[in-house]
C-alpha positions in Angstrom: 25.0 -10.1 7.1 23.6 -13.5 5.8 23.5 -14.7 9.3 21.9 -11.4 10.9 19.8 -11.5 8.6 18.8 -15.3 8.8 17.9 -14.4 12.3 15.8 -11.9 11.1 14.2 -13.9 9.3 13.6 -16.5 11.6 12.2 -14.5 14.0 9.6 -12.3 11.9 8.2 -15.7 9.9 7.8 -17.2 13.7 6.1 -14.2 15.5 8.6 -12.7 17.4 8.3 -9.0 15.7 10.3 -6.9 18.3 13.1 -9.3 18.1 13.0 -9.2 14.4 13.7 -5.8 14.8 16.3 -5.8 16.8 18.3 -8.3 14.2 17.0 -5.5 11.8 18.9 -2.9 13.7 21.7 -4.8 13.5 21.8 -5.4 9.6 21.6 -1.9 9.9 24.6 -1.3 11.8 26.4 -3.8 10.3 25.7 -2.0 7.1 26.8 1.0 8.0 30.1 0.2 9.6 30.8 -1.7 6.0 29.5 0.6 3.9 28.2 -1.4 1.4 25.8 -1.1 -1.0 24.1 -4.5 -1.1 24.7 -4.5 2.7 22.3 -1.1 3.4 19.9 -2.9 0.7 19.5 -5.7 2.5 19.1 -4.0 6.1 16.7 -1.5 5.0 14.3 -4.6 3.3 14.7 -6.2 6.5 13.9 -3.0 8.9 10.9 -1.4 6.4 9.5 -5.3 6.8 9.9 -4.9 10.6 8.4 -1.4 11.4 5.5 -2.5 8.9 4.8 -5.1 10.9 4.6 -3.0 13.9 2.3 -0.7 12.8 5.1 1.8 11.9 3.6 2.6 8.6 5.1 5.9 7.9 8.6 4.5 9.2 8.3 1.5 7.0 7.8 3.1 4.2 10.7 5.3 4.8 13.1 2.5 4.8 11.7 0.6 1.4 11.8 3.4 -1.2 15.4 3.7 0.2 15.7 0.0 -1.6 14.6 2.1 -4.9 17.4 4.6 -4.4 20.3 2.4 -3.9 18.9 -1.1 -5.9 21.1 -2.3 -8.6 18.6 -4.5 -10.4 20.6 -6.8 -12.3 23.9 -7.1 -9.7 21.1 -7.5 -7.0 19.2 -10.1 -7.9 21.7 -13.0 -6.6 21.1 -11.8 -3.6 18.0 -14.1 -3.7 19.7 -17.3 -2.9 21.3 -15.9 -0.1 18.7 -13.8 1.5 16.0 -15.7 0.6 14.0 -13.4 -1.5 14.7 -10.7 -4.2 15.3 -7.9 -2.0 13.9 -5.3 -5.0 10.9 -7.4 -5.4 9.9 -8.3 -2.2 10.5 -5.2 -0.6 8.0 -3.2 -3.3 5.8 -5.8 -1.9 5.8 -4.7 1.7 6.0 -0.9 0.4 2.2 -1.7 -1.5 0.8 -2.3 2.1 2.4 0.3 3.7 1.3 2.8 0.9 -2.0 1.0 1.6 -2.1 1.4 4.9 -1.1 4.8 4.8 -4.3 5.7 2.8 -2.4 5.8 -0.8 -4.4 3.0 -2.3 -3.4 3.9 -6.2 0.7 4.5 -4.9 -0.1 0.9 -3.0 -1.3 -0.7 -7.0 1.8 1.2 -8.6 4.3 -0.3 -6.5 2.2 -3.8 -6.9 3.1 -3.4 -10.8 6.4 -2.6 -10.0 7.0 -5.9 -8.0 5.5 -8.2 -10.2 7.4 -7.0 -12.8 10.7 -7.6 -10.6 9.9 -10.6 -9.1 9.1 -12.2 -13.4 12.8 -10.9 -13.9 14.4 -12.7 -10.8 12.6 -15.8 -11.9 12.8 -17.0 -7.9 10.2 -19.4 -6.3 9.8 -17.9 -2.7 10.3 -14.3 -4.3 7.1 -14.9 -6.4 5.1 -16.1 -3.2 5.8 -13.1 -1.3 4.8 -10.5 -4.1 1.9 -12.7 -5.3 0.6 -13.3 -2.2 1.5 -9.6 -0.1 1.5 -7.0 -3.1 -1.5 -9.5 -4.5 -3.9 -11.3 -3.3 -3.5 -9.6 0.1 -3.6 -5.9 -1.3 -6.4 -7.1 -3.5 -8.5 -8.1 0.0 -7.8 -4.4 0.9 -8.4 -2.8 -2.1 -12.1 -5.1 -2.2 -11.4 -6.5 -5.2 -12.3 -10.1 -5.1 -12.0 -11.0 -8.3 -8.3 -10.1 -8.6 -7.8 -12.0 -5.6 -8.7 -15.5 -7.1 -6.5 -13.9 -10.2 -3.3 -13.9 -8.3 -4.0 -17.0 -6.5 -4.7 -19.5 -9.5 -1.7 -17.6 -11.1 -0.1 -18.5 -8.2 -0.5 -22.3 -8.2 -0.2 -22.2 -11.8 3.4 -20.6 -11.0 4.6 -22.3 -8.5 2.1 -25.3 -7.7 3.6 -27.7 -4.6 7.3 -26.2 -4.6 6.2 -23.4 -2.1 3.2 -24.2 -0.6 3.3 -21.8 1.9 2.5 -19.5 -0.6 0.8 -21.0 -3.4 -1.4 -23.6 -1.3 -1.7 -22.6 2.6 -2.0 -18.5 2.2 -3.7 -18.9 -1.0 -6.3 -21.3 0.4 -7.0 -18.7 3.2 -7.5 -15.6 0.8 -9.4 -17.4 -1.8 -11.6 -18.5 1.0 -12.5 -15.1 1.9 -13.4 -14.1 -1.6 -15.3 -17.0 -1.7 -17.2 -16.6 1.2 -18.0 -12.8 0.2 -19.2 -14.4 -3.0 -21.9 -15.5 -0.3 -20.7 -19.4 -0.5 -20.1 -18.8 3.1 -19.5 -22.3 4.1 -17.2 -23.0 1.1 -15.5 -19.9 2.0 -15.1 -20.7 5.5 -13.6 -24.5 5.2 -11.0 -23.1 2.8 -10.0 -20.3 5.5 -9.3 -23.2 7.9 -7.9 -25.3 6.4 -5.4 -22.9 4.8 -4.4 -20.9 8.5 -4.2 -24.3 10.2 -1.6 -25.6 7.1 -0.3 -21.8 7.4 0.4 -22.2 10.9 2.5 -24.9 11.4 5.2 -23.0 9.1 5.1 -19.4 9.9 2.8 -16.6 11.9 3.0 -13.9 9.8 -0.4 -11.7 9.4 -1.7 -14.7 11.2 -4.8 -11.9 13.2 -5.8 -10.6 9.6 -6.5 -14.5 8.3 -8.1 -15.3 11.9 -10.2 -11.9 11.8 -11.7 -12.2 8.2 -12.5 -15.9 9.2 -14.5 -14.5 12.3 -16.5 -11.8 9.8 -17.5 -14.7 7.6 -17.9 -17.2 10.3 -20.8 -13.4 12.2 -22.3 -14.0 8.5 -23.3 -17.3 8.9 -24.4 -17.0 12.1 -22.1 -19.1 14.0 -21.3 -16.2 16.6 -19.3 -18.3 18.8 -16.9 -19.1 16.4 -16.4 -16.0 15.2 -15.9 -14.9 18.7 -13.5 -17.6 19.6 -11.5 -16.5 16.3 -11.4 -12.5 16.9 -10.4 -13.6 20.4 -7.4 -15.8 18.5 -6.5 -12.7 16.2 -6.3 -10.3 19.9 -4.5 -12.9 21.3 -1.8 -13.5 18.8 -1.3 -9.5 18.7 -0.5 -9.5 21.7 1.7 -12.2 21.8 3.6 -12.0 18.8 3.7 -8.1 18.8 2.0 -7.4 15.0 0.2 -4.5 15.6 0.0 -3.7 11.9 -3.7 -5.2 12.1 -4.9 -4.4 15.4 -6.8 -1.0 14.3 -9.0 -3.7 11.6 -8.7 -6.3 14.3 -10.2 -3.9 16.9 -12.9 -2.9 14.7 -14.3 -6.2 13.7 -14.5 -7.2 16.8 -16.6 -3.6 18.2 -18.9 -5.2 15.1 -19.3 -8.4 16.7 -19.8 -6.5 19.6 -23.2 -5.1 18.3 -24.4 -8.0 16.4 -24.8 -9.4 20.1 -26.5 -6.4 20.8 -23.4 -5.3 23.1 -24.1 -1.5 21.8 -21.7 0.3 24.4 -19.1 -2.2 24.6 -19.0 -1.9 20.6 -18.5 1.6 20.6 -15.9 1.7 23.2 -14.0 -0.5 21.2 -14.2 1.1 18.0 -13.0 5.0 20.1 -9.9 2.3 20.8 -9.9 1.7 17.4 -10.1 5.1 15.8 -7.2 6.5 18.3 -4.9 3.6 17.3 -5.3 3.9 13.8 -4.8 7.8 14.5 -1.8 7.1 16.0 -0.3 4.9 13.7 -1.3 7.0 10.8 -3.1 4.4 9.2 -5.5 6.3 7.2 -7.1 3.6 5.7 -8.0 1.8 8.6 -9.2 5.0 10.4 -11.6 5.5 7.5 -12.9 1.9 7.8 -13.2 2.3 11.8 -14.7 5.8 11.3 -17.6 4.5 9.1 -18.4 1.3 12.0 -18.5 4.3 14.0 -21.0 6.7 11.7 -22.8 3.4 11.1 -23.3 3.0 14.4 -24.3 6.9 15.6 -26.9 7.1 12.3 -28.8 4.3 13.8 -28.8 6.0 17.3 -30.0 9.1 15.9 -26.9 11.2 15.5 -26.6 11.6 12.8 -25.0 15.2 12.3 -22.1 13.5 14.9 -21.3 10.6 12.3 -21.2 13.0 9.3 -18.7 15.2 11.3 -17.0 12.1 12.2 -16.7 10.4 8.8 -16.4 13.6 6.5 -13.1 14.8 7.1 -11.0 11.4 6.6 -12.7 10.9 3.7 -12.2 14.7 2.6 -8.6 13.8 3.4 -8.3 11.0 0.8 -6.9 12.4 -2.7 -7.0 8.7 -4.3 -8.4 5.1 -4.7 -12.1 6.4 -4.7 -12.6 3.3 -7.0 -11.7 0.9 -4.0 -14.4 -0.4 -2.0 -14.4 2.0 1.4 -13.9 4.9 -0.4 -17.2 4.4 -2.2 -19.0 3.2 1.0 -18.0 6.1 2.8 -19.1 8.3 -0.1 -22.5 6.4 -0.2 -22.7 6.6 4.0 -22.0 10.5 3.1 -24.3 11.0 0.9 -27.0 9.5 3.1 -26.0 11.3 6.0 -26.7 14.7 4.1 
């Protein structure tokens, strides 16, 4: 199992998702031919990573609450040193964006508190970057709470300062940056976005298209339109190669948005219909609400406005929580003025 899951490992840090998943389906047969305990923990950490990944969002979160059904929480958290992360901790960490994702924002915060309470408990370096960083900072940037994304990361650094930097320095740098640069200290912002995905980079690929796709948003706000360009254009590219289609739905609708900054109005809403029917088809109900209002957006300011009210209304009439997070009130304000 520690060598399945190695591979695993390997392959989902390095951008090779479907293969990852394939060494997941192994720890998962493995598991189940052994029928142990620690054994179907560790494979179902490993496959809810994978299918979350993929854009599997309801799959993924399948597999992690089985962690909270079958997690010893004391035995387990050896299994740290051979597996690289608290399997508890970390995988309440991928559960928060998947409950995200799947348009549970306050579920998404709950499991948050849950993992930072774990990963203080297994007192375990790498296990702190993943929750800090994933059930975090990250979740924070979703959520639109910048504030408590420069929390996490100075607690971060404070935490672990140069013994991880993957996580404390390089992804740190590149989420600070962007709630630097939506602090309107766009240039700041930017520099510290680069220079954390290029230190990022030469480690690992993971959520590689999110970092270069909020670079390309702040790089649209400063007007450099060719870079921003060039990066959405990284962000499709490494989708495509590394098969990480949890962000394509967010991917596809920043770029429709670039789209009609150029003044590219039909080629921006053909992008964003791609959009809305992929984040449909995942089930992604937060980033449908997010591509639905780019679309609204776009329809009020051609006139149609009853269309982007019957557009945007029912996804956000679907939502039961989070309404304190930052789309749910821009889609109640874009609402409201649509009445």
């Amino acid at each position: 199992m520690p060598s399945l899951y190695g591979q695993y490992a390997y392959c989902i840090a390095s951008g090779r998702i479907p293969k990852a998943l394939e060494y997941s389906q192994r720890c998962q047969s493995l598991a189940a031919h052994t029928g142990d305990r620690a054994a179907r923990l560790i494979a179902h950490r490993a496959m809810g990573a994978s299918l979350l990944e993929m854009g599997e969002f309801e799959a993924a979160k399948a597999q992690l609450e089985q962690i909270l059904a079958i997690d010893r929480i004391e035995m387990d958290q050896a299994l740290s040193v051979l597996y690289l992360a608290d399997p508890h901790s970390s995988g309440l960490a991928y559960l928060a964006l998947s409950l995200w994702a799947l348009g549970y924002p306050d579920q998404a915060v709950a499991a948050r508190q849950k993992a930072i309470k774990h990963a203080l408990d297994a007192n375990h370096a790498n296990t702190s970057g993943i929750v800090g960083i994933y059930a975090g900072a990250q979740l924070s940037v979703l959520l639109g709470k910048m504030a408590d994304v420069k929390n996490y990361v100075e607690n971060l650094n404070a935490q672990l300062g140069s013994r991880v930097p993957l996580w404390a320095i390089s992804c740190g740098q590149i989420l600070s940056g962007w709630a630097i640069g939506c602090a309107e200290r766009l240039e700041d912002g930017i520099a510290l976005m680069k220079h954390g995905i290029h230190a990022a980079e030469q480690q690992v690929r993971f959520h590689s298209p999110h970092y270069h796709s909020l670079l390309a948003v702040l790089q649209a706000r400063a007007g450099d339109m060719q870079g921003s360009l060039s990066a959405i254009r990284k962000a499709t590219e490494l989708i495509a190669d590394t098969g990480e289609y949890l962000w394509q739905a967010d991917v596809l609708r920043i770029e429709g948005e670039l789209r009609l900054l150029f003044g590219a109005s039909m080629e921006a809403e053909a992008i964003l219909v791609q959009a809305l029917e992929l984040a449909r088809k995942q089930r992604g109900r937060s980033f449908e609400l997010r591509v639905a209002m780019s679309m609204a957006r776009l329809w009020r300011d051609r006139g149609k406005r009853n269309e982007a009210r019957e557009l945007l209304a029912p996804i956000y009439d679907w939502f039961t929580e989070g309404f304190d997070t930052r789309d749910l009130k821009e889609a109640k304000a874009l609402l409201e003025e649509l009445t």
